[in-house]
C-alpha positions as CSV (number, residue, x, y, z in Angstrom):
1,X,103.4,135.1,128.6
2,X,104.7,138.4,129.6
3,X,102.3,141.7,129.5
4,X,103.8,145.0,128.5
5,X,104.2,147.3,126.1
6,X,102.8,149.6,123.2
7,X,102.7,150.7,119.6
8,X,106.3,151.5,120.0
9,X,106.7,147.7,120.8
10,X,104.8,146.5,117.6
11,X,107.2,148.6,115.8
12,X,110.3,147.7,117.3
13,X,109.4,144.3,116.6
14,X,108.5,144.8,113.0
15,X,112.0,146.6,112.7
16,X,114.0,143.4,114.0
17,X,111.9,141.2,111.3
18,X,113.3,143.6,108.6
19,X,116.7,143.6,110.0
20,X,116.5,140.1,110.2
21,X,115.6,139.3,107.1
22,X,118.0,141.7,105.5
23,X,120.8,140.5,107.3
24,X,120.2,136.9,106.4
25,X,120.3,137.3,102.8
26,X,123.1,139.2,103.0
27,X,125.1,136.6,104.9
28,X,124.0,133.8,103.5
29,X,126.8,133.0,101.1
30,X,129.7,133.8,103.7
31,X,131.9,130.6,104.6
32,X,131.3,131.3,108.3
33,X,128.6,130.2,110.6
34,X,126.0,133.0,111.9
35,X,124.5,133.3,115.2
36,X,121.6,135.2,116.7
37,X,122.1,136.1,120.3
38,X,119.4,137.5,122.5
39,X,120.0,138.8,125.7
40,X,116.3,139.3,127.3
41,X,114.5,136.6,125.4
42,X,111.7,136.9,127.1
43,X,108.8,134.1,127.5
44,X,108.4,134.1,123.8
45,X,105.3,135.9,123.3
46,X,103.8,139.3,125.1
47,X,100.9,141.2,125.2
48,X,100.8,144.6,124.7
49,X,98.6,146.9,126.5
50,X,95.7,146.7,123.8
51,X,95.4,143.0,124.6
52,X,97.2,141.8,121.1
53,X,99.4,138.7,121.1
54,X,102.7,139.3,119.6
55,X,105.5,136.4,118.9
56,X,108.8,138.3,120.8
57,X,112.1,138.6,119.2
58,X,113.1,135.1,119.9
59,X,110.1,133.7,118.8
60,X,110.3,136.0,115.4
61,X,114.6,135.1,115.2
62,X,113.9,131.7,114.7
63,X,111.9,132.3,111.0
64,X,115.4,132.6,110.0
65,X,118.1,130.5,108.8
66,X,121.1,131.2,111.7
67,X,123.2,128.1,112.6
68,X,122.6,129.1,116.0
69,X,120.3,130.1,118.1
70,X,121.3,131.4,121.7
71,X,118.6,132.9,124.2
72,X,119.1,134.4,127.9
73,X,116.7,135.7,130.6
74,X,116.8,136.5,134.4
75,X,114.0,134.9,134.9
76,X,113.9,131.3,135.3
77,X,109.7,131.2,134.6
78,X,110.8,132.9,131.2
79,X,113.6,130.3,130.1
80,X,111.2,127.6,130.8
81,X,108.3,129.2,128.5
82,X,110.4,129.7,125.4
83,X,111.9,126.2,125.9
84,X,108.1,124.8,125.1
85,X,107.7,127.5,122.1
């Protein structure tokens, strides 16, 4: 589990969900496949600096109905966290 972050990250996070769930129901009738990408996946879950648990943005992504699902990090101990989420 990764430690950082604020307020502003609780936000930002709260802003994706939105966007998320927005953009699925808007896409969901097309006739082509949807994909959500994330390019620093994370561990799955952080800790902000008051000590709250939050689910990260791969974690939260996968609430919705994408046909796929494609998650990177740079760090190896990070990959192998979200794999067990």
């Amino acid at each position: 589990m990764q430690k950082f972050g604020s307020a502003w990250t609780s936000a930002k996070l709260d802003a994706l969900d939105a966007y998320l769930d927005a953009y699925t129901k808007i896409m969901k009738n097309q006739s082509f496949k949807i994909c959500y990408i994330d390019a620093f996946s994370g561990s799955g879950n952080i800790i902000v600096k008051t000590g709250q648990e939050l689910d990260g943005s791969a974690i939260r992504s996968l609430k919705y109905p994408f046909d796929r699902y494609y998650f990177f990090d740079t760090d190896p101990g990070n990959c192998e966290a979200l794999k067990k989420e």
